[in-house]
C-alpha positions as CSV (number, residue, x, y, z in Angstrom):
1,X,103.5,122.8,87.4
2,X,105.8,120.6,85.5
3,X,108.5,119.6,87.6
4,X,108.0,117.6,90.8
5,X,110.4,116.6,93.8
6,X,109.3,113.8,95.5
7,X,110.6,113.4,99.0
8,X,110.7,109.7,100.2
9,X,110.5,108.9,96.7
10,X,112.3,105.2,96.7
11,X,109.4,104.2,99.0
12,X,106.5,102.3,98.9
13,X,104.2,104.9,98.5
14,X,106.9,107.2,96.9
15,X,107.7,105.1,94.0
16,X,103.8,104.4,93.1
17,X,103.5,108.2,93.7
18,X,106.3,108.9,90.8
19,X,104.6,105.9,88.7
20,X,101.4,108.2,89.0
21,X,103.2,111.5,88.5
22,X,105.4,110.0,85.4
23,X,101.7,108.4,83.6
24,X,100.0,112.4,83.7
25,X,103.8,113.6,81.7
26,X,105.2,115.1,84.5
27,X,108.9,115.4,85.5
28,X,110.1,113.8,88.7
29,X,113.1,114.3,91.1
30,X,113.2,111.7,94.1
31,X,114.9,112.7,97.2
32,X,115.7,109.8,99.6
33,X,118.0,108.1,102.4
34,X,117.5,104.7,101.7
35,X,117.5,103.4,104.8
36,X,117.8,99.7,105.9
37,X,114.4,99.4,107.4
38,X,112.2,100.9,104.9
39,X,114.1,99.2,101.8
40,X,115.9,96.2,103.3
41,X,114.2,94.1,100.7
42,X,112.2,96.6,98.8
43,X,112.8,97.2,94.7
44,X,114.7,100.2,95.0
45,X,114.7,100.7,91.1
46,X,112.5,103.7,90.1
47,X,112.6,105.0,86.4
48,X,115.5,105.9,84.7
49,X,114.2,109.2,84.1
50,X,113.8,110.3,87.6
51,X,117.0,111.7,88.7
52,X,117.7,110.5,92.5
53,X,119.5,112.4,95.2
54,X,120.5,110.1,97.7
55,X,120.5,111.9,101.2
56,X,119.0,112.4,104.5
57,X,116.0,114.7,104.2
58,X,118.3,117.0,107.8
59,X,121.1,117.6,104.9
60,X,119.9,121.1,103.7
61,X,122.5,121.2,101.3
62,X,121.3,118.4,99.5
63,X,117.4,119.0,100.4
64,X,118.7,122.6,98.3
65,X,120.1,120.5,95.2
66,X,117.3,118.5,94.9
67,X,114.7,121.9,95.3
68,X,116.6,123.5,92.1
69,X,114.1,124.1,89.1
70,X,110.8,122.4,90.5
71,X,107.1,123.5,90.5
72,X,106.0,121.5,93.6
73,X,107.0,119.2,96.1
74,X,105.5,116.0,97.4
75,X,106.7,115.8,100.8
76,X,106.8,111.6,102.2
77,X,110.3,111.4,104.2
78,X,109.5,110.2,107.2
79,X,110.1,107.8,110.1
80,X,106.7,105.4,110.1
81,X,105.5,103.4,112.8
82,X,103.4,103.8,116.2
83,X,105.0,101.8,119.0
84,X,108.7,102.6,117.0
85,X,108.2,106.1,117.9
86,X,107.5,105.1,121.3
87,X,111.3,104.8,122.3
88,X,113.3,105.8,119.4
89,X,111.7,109.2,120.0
90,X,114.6,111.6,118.8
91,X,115.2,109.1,116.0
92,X,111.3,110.5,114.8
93,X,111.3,113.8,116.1
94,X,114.6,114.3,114.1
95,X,113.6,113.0,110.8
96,X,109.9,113.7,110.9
97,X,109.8,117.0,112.5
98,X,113.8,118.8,112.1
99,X,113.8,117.0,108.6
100,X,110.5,119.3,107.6
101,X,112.2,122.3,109.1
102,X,115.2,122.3,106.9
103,X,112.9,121.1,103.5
104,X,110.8,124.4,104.2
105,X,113.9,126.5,105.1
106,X,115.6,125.3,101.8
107,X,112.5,126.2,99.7
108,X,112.8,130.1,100.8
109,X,112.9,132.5,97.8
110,X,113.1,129.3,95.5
111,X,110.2,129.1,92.9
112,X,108.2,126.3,94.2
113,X,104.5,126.9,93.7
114,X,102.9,124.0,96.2
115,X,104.0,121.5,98.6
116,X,101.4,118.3,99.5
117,X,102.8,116.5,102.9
118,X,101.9,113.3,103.9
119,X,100.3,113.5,107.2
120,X,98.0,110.5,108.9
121,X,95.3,109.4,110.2
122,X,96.9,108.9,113.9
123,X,96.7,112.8,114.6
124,X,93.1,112.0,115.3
125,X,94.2,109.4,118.3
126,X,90.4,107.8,118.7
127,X,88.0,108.3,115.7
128,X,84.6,110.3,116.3
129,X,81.9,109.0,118.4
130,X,78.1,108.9,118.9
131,X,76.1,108.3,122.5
132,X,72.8,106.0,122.1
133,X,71.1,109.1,122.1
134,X,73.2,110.7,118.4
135,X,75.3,112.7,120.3
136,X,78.2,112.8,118.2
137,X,81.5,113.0,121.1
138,X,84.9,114.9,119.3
139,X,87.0,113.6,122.0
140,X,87.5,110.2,123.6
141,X,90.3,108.2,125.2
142,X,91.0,105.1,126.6
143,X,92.3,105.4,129.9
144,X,95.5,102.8,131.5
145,X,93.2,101.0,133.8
146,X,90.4,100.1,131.8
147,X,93.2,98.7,129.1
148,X,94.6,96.9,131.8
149,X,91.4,95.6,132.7
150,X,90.7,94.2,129.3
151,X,88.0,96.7,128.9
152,X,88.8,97.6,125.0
153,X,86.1,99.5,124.0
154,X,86.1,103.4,124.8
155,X,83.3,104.8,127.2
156,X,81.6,108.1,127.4
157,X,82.1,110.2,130.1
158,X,79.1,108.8,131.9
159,X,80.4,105.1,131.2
160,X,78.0,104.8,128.5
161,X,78.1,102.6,125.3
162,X,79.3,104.7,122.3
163,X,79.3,103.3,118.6
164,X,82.3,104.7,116.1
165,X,81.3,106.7,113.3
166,X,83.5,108.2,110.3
167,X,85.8,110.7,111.5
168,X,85.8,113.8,109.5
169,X,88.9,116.3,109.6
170,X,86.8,118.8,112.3
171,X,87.8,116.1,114.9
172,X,90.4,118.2,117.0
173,X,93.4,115.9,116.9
174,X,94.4,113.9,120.0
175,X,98.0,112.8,119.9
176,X,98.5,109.6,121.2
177,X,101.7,108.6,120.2
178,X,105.0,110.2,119.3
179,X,104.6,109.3,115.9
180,X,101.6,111.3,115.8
181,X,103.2,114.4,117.2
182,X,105.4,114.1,114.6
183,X,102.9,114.1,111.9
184,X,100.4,116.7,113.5
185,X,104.2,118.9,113.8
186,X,104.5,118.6,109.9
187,X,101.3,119.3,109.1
188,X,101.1,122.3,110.7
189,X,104.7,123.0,109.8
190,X,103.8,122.6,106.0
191,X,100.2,124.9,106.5
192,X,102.1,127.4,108.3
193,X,104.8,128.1,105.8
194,X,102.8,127.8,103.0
195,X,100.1,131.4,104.6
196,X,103.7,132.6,105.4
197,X,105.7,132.5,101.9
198,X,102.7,132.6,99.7
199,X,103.2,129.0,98.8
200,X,100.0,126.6,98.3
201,X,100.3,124.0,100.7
202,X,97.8,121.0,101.2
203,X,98.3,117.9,104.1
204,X,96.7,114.7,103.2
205,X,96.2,112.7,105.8
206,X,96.7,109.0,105.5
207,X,94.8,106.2,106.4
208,X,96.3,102.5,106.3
209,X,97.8,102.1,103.1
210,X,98.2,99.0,102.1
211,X,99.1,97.1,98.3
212,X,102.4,95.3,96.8
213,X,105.4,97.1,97.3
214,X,105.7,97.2,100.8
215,X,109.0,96.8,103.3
216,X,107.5,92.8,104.3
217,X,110.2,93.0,106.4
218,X,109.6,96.0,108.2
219,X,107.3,94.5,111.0
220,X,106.5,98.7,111.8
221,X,105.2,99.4,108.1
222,X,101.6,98.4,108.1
223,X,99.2,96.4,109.8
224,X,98.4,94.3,106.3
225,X,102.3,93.8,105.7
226,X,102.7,92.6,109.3
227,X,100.4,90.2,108.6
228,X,101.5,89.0,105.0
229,X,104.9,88.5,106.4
230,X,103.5,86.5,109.4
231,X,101.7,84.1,107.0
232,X,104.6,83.4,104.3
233,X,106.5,82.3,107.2
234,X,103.6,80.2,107.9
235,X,103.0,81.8,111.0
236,X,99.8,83.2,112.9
237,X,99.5,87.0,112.0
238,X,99.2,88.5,115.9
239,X,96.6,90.4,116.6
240,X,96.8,92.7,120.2
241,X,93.3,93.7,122.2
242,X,90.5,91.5,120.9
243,X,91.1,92.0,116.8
244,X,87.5,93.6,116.8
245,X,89.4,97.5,116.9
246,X,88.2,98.8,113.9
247,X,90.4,100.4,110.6
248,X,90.4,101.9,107.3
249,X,92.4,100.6,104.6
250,X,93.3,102.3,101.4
251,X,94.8,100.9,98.2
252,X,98.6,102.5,97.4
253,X,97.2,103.5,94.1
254,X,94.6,105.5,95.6
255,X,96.7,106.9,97.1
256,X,99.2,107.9,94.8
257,X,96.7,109.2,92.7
258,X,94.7,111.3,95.6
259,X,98.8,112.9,95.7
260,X,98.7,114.2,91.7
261,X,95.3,115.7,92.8
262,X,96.3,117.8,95.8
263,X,99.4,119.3,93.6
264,X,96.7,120.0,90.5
265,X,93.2,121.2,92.2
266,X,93.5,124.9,93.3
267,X,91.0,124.4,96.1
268,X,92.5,122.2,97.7
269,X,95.5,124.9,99.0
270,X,95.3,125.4,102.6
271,X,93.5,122.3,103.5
272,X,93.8,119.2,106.0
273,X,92.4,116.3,103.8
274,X,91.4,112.7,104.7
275,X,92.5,110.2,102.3
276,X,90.9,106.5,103.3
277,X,88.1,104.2,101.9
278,X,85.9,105.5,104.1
279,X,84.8,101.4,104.9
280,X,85.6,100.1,108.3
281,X,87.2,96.9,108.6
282,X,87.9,94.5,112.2
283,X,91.6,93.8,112.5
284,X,90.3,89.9,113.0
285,X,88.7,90.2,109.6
286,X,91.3,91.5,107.5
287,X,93.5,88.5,109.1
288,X,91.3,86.1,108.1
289,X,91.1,87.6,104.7
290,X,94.2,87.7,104.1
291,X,95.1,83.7,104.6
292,X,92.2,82.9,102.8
293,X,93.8,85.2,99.5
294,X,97.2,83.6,100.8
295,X,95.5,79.8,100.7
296,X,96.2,79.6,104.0
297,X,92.9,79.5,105.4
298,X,93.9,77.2,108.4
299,X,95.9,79.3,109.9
300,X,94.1,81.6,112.3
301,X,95.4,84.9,114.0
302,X,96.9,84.9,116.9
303,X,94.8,87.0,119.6
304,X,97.2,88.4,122.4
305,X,94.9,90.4,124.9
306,X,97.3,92.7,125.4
307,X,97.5,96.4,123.8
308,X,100.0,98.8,123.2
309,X,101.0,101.9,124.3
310,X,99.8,104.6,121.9
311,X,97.3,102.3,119.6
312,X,93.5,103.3,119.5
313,X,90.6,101.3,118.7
314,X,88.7,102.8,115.9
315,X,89.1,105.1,113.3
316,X,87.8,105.4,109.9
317,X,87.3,108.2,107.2
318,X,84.8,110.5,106.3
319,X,86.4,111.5,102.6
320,X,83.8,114.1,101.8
321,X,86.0,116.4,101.5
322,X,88.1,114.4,99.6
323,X,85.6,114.3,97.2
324,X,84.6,117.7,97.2
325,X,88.2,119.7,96.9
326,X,90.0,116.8,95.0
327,X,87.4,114.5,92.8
328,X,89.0,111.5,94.8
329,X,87.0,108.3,94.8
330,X,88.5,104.8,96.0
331,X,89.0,102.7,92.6
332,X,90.6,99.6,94.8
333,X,88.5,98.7,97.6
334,X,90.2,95.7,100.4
335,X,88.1,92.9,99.7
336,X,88.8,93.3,95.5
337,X,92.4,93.9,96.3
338,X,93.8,90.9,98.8
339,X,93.7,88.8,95.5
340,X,96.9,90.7,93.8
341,X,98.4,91.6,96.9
342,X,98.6,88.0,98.1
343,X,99.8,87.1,94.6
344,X,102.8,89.7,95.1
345,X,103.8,88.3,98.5
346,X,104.3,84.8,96.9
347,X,106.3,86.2,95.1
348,X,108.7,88.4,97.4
349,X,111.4,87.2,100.1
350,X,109.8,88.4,103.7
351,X,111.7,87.8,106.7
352,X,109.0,88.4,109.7
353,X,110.2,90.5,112.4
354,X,107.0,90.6,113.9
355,X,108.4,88.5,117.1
356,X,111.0,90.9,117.7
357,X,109.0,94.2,117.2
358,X,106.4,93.0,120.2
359,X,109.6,91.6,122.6
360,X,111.3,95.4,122.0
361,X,107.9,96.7,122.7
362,X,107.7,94.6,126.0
363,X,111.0,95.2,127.4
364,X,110.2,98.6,127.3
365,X,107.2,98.4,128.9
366,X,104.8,99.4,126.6
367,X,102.2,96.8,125.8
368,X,100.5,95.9,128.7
């Protein structure tokens, strides 16, 4: 499998995934729409080896010229962001879900071997669980009320104290969000056609990626680039509940690389993968890291006691299986990292948007 077509490739994690694919001698084709949010003030350049066909990832006649002659496909095109997805819902459904349709209709009777789609972490809605007494609980939820209340944490069904623990891919998914319909749609899209057409298909999904390349201006693209963008303006990053919800963070490298894997190991074909750190991290603490590698450690994070509609409060990965069907192992943990990826903010032009994502949020309703 020589010959690769990258969906999404012109993206942050696209272009580090053809930077991977390009350093193990493969051949890359990037397919990608370029749209304004996403690459407003991102370097669009990628190497001038890898042939790029610029389209929407709905155009099947393109998705079909961009299919001709490859081994496998890396599959990233997507709409990204939580509380976007909460009312530009067709705008996701369309790209995430109908844009998946047409890449697997296009790939009928063509000679592609395996397909790897990016899925995420937010299928899960609230990571796994365990009572005082070890019972481990597969499915919690925060109700309206107690969010309302101010009462962050989740309860168990008898209103007791429960403490998060990794969440392994047996956790039936819980869809909280649009976004995450989308992503749980693709997924099982991708699996499906794959036992269907005799194609190996594998969904890795995604924890919080994070490292330099990131859309700084794109206040829906990260929780780490939200931040960055808040504090080269010299503002406070905002934080909504309490900042003590709890996340995973995974280096773009990682990864990139944990990508190459899925299209190379032959045992990974037919599974749902977790690709994170495995380390869970407070959304207060990687605030305060973050100024500190920005030498700003004066300005503290804004904390807004209010939450919005489709976040959850913890969720971090179990990557045993990672490690068992792909030989992944993190290489660049958060706390080592911040160092570089402060450097590379210096460095970039980030306009932050951050004030008008929570006002759109709050005209609609949903942070409350």
């Amino acid at each position: 499998m020589r010959r690769v077509l990258v969906t999404g490739g012109c993206g942050f994690i696209g272009r580090h995934v053809i930077e991977e694919l390009l350093s193990n001698s493969y051949d890359v084709r990037a397919l990608d729409a370029l749209i304004d949010q996403v690459h407003a003030d991102a370097e669009l350049a990628i190497p001038k080896q890898v042939e790029l066909v610029c389209a929407d990832i709905r155009d099947k006649a393109k998705v079909r010229e961009a299919l001709e002659d490859v081994d496998g496909v890396i599959h990233l095109a997507a709409e990204v962001g939580v509380g976007q997805s909460m009312y530009e819902i067709a705008r996701y459904v369309g790209s995430n879900d109908f844009g998946t349709a047409v890449l697997l209709e296009a790939m009928i009777g063509l000679r592609v071997k395996r397909i790897v789609v990016a899925s995420s972490m937010s299928v899960y809605g609230e990571g796994s669980y365990v009572t005082l007494d070890g019972d481990r609980l597969g499915f919690i939820r925060r109700n309206g009320a107690q969010i309302k209340a101010g009462k962050w944490e989740p309860l168990g069904p008898n209103g007791e104290t429960l403490t998060p623990v990794a969440t392994d891919e047996e956790k039936p998914a819980d869809l909280a969000s649009i976004y995450a319909l989308t992503k749980f749609a693709q997924e099982r899209q991708v699996l499906i056609f794959g036992e269907a057409y005799g194609v190996e298909a594998v969904a890795l999904r995604l924890f919080n990626v994070f490292g330099a390349g990131q859309a700084l201006s794109n206040p829906y693209t990260g929780v780490l680039a939200n931040f960055a963008s808040r504090l080269a303006n010299r503002q406070p990053p905002m934080i909504f509940e309490d900042g003590r919800q709890g996340r995973d963070f995974v280096h773009v490298r990682d990864v990139a690389r944990s990508f190459r894997l899925a299209l190379e190991q032959p045992r990974a074909t037919g599974h749902v993968i977790n690709i994170g750190s495995g380390q869970a991290y407070t959304i207060t603490e990687v605030a305060t890291f973050l100024a500190e590698a920005m030498g700003l450690p004066e300005i503290a994070p804004e904390i807004l006691g209010k939450a919005r509609s489709g976040d959850i409060r913890n969720c971090f990965a179990d990557i045993s299986k990672a490690r068992e069907l792909l030989g992944f192992e993190p290489q660049h943990r958060l706390e080592n990292s911040l160092g570089p990826f402060a450097e590379w903010v210096r460095s970039s032009g980030a306009i932050d948007r951050s004030a008008e994502m929570k006002r759109q949020l709050e005209e609609r309703g949903l942070v409350s």
